[in-house]
C-alpha positions in Angstrom: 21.9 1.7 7.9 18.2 2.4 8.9 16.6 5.6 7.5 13.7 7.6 8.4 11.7 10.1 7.1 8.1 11.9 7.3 5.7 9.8 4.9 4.9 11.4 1.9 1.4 12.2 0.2 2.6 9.5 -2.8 3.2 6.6 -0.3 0.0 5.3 -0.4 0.9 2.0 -1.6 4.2 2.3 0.3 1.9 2.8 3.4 -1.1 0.2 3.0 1.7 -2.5 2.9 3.7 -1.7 5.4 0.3 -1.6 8.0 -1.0 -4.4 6.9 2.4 -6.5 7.9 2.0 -4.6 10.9 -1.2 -5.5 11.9 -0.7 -9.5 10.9 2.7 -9.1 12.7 1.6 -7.6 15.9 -2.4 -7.3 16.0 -2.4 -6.7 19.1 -0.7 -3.1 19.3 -3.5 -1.6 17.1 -7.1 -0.7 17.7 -8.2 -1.9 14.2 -7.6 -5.7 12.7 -5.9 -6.4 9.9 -9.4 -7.7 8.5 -11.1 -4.3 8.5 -8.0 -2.7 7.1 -8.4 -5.0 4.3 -12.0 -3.6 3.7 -10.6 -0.2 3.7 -11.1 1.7 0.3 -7.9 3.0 -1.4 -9.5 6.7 -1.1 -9.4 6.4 2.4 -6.3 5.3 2.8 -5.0 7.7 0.2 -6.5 10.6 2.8 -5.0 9.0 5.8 -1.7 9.5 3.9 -2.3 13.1 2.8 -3.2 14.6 6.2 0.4 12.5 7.9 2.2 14.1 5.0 2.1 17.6 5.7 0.7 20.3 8.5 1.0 20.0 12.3 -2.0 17.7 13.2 -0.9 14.4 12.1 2.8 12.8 11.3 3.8 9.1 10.2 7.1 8.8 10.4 8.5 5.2 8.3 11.7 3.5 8.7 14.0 1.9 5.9 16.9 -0.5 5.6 17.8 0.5 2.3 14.2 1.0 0.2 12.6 -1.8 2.4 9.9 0.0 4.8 10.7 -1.7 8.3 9.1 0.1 10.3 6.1 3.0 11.5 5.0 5.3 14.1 2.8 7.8 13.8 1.8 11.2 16.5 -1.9 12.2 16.1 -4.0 15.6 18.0 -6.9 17.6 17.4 -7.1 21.2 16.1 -4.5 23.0 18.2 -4.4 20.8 21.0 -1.3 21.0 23.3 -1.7 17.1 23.7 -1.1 14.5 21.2 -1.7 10.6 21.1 1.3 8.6 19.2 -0.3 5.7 17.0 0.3 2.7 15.2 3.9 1.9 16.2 5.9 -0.9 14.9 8.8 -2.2 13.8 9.6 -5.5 11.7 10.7 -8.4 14.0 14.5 -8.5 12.5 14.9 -5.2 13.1 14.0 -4.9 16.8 16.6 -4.1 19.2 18.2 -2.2 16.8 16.9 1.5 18.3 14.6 2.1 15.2 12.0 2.0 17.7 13.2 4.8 20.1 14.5 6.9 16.7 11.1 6.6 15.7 9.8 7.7 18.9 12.3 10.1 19.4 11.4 11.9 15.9 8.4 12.1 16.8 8.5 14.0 20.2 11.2 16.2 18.4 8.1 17.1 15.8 5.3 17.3 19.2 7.3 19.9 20.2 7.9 22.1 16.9 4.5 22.0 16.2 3.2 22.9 19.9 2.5 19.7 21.0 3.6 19.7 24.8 1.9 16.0 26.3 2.0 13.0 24.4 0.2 9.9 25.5 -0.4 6.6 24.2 -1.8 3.3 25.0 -0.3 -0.1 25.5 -2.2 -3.6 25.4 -2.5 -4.2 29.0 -0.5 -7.7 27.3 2.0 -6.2 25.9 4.6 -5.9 28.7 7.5 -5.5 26.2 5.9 -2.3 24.8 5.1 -1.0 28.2 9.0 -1.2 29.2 9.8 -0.2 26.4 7.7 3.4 26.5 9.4 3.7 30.0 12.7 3.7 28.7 11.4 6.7 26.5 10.3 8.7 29.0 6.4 7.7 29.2 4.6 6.6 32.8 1.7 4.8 33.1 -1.5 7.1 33.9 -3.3 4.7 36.4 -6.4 4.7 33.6 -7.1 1.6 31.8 -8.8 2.1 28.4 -10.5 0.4 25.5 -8.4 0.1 22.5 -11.1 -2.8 20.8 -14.3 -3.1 22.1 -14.8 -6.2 19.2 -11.6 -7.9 20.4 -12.0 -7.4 24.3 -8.5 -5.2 23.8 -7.7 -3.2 26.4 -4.7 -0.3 27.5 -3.1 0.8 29.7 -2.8 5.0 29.2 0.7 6.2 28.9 2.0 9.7 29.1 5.1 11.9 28.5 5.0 15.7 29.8 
């Protein structure tokens, strides 16, 4: 049975590994590589943790089979913003298919809207046709505006939005 629950401010350790299988897994759904999160200091990803923990700016949302982390998603905004941005999504390769995805996502748009939040957008690799279907089935339509995601890597998204 796959679990999930907010991420707390002494999953540090927790967190860092389950990203950085992310980001070898699937490098292409995140605007950072796996080599820079390597450089990352474990302040920084201690902070990162801290401010997803608690409050209604930031929330990481991580999914278990049993203790194993198997998945993330996280829903980011600015100070009181009515519009938030969901980040950093995945979900192990054996455990796709399995709606963790779409209860991760789903969480997460239950949380927007407790905390104010009333748009939430994202963006997709402009590759990653999977993901884009996938955001469509939960309610998100393409914007028409293609963005950067990384500059370094020629990466670039599609903008996705749910109202």
């Amino acid at each position: 049975m796959i679990s999930i629950r907010r991420i707390r401010s002494d999953d540090t350790s927790l967190f860092r590994d389950v990203r950085l299988r992310a980001m070898k897994d699937s490098p292409d759904a995140f605007g950072a590589t796996y080599d820079s999160a390597l450089q990352r200091t474990e302040d920084s990803w201690r902070d990162q943790v801290a401010q997803a923990a608690a409050g209604s700016l930031r929330n990481t949302l991580l999914a278990f089979d049993g203790t194993r982390c198997i998945g993330l998603a996280s829903l980011y905004r600015e100070q009181d913003a009515p519009e938030g941005e969901i980040l950093q999504m995945w979900v192990e390769p054996g455990f796709r298919g399995t709606g963790t995805a779409a209860r991760l996502v789903s969480e997460l748009l239950e949380w927007a809207q407790t905390v104010g939040i009333h748009t939430v957008g994202l963006a997709v690799a402009t590759t990653n046709e999977t993901a884009r279907r996938f955001y469509e089935k939960c309610g998100f339509r393409l914007t028409g505006e293609e963005v950067e995601v990384d500059a370094s890597r020629h990466l670039r998204g599609f903008r996705m939005k749910k109202i």
